[in-house]
N, C-alpha and C positions, 0 to 999 in steps of 0.2 A: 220510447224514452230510455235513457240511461242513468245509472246512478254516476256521481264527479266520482273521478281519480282521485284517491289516495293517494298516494305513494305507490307500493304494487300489490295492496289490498285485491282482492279480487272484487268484479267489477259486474251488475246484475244489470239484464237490458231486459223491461217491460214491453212485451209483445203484445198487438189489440186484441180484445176476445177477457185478457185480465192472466194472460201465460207470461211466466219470468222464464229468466235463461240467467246463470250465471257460469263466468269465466274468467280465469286468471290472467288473460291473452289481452291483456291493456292494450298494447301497441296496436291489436290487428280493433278494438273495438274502438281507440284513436282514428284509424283509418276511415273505416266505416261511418263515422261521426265527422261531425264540423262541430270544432270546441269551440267554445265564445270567448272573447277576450281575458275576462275573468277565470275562466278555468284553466286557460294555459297559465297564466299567473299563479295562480293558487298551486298547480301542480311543481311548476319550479321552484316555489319558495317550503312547499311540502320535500320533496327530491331533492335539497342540500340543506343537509343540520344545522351549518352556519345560520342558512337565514332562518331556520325554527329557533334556532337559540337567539336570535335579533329581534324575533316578533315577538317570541317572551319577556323579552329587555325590555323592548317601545312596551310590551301592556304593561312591565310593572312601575315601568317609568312613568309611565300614563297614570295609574292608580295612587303611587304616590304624591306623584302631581294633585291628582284630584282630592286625593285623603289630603292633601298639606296646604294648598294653596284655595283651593276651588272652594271647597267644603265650609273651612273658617268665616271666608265672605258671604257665602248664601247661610250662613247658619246666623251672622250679624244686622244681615239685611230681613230676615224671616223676627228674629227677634224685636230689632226695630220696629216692626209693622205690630206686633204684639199689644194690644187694649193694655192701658196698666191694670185696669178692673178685670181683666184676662191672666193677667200675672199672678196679680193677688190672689183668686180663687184659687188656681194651679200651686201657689207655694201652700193657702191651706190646706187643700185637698193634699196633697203629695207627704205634707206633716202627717195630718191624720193617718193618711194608709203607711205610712212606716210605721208611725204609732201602735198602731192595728196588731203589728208583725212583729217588730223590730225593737221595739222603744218600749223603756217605762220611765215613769215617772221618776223624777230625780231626788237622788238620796243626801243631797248637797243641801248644807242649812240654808237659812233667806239668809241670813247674816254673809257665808261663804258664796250666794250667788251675787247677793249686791254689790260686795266688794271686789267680785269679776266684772259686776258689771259696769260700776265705775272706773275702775283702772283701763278698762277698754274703750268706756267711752271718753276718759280721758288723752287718750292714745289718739283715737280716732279725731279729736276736736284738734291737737296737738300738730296733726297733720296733712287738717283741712280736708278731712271728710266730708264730704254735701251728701252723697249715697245714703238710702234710707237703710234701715237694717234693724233686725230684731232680734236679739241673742237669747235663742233657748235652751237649758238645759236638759237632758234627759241621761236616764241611766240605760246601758243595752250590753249587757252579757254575754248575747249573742254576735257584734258588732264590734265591739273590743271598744280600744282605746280610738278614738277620731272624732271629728270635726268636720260638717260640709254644709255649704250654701244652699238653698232652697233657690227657688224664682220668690221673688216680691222683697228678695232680702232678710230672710229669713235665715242665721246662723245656726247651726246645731250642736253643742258638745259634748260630750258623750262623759259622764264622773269618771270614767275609767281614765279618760284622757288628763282630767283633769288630777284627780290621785297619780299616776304614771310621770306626770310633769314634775321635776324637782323644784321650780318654784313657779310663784304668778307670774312671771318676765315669758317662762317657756308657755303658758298660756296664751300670754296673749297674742306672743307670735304666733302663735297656729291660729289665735281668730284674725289676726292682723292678716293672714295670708288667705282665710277663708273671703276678709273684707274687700279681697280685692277681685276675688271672681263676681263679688254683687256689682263693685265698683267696675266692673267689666261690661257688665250687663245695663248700667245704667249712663 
């Protein structure tokens, strides 16, 4: 047996018994051998840059392809299949373990959540929402200022975000854009 050509790597031939040999002498262990279609291929596109710099193009073009095109669709088609009673448990569960880590409880009055919470769900009614959702607030220090969707519809805001916001309008576009990854999902 032989090990494939490199380029002009040196090149090791397994003798029976379990004895190696190696040698820089490509050409004469070419000889010696009958290459299989695949390896004189592989050698010619290894042996000019050109085509190594075209096979790194086609894979990165390939991976973009797949990150950009391929990915979106199996990741819509995997959701669709999703129990909603599957959903639901995954947004509570994934609440609590930030919770756990991440989150406290929110330093915002009831009087200051209600009033976000009507003005969004006035927003939301405004613009023919049917997507289910549930806006919770929490404080996180560690997190900063933000806002993100949960699975089951589940909104998050963060007081910081909401202190940081110079008025209720800039609030509620951030849930307004949060609302639309649920609205994505549903």
């Amino acid at each position: 047996r032989r090990s494939l050509r490199i380029a002009n790597t040196p090149r090791w031939l397994y003798l029976p018994g379990g004895g190696a040999c190696v040698t820089s002498d490509n050409d004469a262990v070419d000889r010696m051998t009958r290459d299989r279609r695949y390896e004189l291929v592989l050698h010619r596109w290894e042996a000019r840059p050109a085509y190594a710099v075209l096979a790194i193009a086609m894979v990165v073009a390939m991976l973009w392809l797949l990150i950009d095109r391929v990915l979106p669709v199996a990741v819509n088609e995997i959701a669709a299949r999703i129990p909603v009673e599957a959903e639901a448990a995954l947004g509570r569960e994934t609440l609590e373990g930030i919770e756990r880590y991440f989150l406290q409880p929110t330093k915002l009055s009831s009087a200051r959540q209600a009033g976000l919470r009507a003005r969004f769900d006035a927003m939301a009614r405004a613009g023919g929402e049917t997507a289910p959702y549930r806006l919770e607030f929490r404080s996180s220090p560690m997190i900063g200022a933000n806002a993100f969707a949960l699975p089951s519809g589940i909104i998050v805001m963060t007081d910081e975000l909401v202190k940081l916001a110079k008025n209720d309008r800039e609030v509620i576009a951030v849930l307004a854009h949060e609302l639309g990854h649920v609205r994505h999902r549903h």
